[in-house]
N, C-alpha and C positions, 0 to 999 in steps of 0.2 A: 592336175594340170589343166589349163587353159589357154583361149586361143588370143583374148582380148577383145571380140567381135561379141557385143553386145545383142542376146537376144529377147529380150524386155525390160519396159521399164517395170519395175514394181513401187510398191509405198512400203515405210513402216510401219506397222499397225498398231502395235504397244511393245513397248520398253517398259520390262521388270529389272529391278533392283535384288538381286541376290547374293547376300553377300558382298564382297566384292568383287562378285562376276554379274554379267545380264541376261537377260533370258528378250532376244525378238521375236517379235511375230511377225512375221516378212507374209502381204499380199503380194503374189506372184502375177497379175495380169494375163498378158495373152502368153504369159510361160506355160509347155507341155509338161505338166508333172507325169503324164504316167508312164513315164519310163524311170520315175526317181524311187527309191525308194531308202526307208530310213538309213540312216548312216552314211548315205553318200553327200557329196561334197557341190558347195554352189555357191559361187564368187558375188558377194553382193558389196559392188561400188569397190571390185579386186581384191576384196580379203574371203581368204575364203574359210568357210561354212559350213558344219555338220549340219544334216536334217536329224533333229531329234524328234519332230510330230510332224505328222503331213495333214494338211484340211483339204476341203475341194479345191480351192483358190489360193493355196499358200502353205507354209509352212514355219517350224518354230524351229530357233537354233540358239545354242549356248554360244556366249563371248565371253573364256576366261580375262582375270585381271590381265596376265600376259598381254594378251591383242589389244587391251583395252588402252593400256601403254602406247604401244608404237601405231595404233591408229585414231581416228575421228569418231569412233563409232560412239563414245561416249555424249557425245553432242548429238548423236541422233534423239528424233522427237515422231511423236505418230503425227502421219501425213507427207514424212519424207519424202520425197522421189527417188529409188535408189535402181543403179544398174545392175541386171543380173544377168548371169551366166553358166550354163552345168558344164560339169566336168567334162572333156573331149574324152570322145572315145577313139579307136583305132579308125576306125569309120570317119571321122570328123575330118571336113576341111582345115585344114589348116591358114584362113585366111588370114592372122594379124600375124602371132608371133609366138613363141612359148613363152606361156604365164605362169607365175607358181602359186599366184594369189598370197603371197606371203609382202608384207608390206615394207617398204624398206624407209620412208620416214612420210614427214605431211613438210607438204608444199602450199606455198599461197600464191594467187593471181594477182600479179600487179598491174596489170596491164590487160585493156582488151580494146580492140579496134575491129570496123570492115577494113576487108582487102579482098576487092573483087567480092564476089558472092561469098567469098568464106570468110571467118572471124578470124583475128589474131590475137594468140595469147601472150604475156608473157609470165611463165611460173620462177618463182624465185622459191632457191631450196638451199637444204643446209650444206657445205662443204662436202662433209660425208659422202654427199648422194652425188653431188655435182663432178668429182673424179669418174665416176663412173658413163655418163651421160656425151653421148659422139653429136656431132651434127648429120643429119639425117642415120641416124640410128634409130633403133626401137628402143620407145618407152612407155609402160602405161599408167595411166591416169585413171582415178576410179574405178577401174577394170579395163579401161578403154583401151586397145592397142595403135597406139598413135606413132608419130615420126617426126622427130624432133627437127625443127627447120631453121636452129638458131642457138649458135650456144653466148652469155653476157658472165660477165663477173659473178652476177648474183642468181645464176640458174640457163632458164631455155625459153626459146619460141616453141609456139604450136600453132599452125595453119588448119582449123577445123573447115574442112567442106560441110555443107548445107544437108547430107544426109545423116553426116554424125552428130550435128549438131543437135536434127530432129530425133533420133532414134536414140540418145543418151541425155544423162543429169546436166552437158556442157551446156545444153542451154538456157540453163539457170546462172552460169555461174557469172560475175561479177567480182569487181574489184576486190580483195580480201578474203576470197572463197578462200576454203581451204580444201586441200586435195589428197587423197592418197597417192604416192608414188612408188613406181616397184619398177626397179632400173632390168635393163637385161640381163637373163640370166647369164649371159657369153663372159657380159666384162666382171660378173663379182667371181666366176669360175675363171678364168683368165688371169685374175688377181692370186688368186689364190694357188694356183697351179705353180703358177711363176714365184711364189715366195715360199712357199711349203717347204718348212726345214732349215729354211738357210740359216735360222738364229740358232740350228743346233748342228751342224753341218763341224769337224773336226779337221784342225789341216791337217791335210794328207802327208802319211808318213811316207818318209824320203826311203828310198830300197838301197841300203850300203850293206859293209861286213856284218855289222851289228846285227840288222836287219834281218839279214841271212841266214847269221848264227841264232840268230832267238828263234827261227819259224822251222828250225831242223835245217835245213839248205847246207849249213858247212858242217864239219864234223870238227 
């Protein structure tokens, strides 16, 4: 799990081809590796990450075909800029939102404008995602844990203030970026609480003589 509170930017370093899965090499920047170590988990750009090799400055992780599907990562190139994030501990503020780093489709920018000091987005997404998605709810972007300021036909707004702007991938992005998006966990567990079963759900049987006499009750 995660918070959405970006704490460096990192690059790509090289993208291997194996298979039909990848192998990254993620430079870590001003990230504190040494509390990581192999097999833990690290949201880069919200998907998240085994450490399969640690370096001084970074680390290497497998992307099966699986992810490779429902995310962007395949368009990754060395030099990327990507957002990264370690796993929350018990200890961790909790400043954005709970994250699961599990991707739920890609979204594109249609739209970006100033408004006041901060940037305006507008993301357009597929149906699927868009059910899920509140006005001023939580939702995250690349890893990012943001608050939706606008919901359209065809997706959401996003109001980026000037520090998330600096400290994340957003301010690269432009018209036809593509985005991961990974809606809250509340409304896909909400969905699903609420419909669980129903398609197998029995009508309930009516209690008369019959009733009575099949379950022992009369004699």
């Amino acid at each position: 799990m995660f918070t959405g509170i970006i704490e460096a930017l990192g690059s790509i370093q090289q993208v291997e081809q194996k298979g039909p899965d990848l192998s990254l090499t993620i430079s870590t920047g001003s990230l504190d590796l040494s509390d990581v170590n192999l097999g833990d988990s690290i949201a880069v750009n919200g998907v998240c990450l085994t450490v399969v090799a640690l370096f001084d400055q970074g680390f290497r992780a497998d992307v099966s075909s699986e992810s490779l599907v429902h995310t962007r990562i395949s368009d990754f190139q060395s030099g990327n800029a990507v957002n990264l994030e370690k796993a929350l501990t018990l200890s961790t503020r909790l400043g954005g939102h709970l994250v699961s780093g599990h991707v739920d489709g890609i979204g594109s920018v249609v739209k970006r404008f100033k408004e006041g000091r901060s940037i305006r987005f507008q993301i357009a997404c597929n149906p699927s995602i868009h059910k899920y998605i509140a006005d001023k709810g939580s939702i995250t972007i690349d890893g990012v844990s943001l608050t939706v300021t606008g919901l359209s036909d065809e997706g959401f707004a996003l109001n980026i203030v000037p520090h998330t702007v600096t400290q994340t991938t957003i301010q690269t992005y432009q018209v036809g970026q593509k985005v991961h998006i990974e809606v809250d966990l509340m409304a896909r567990y909400a969905e699903r609480l609420l419909g669980f079963g129903s398609e197998l759900k029995e009508p309930a049987a009516s209690i008369d003589q019959t009733f009575l006499a099949e379950h022992g009750f009369l004699r």
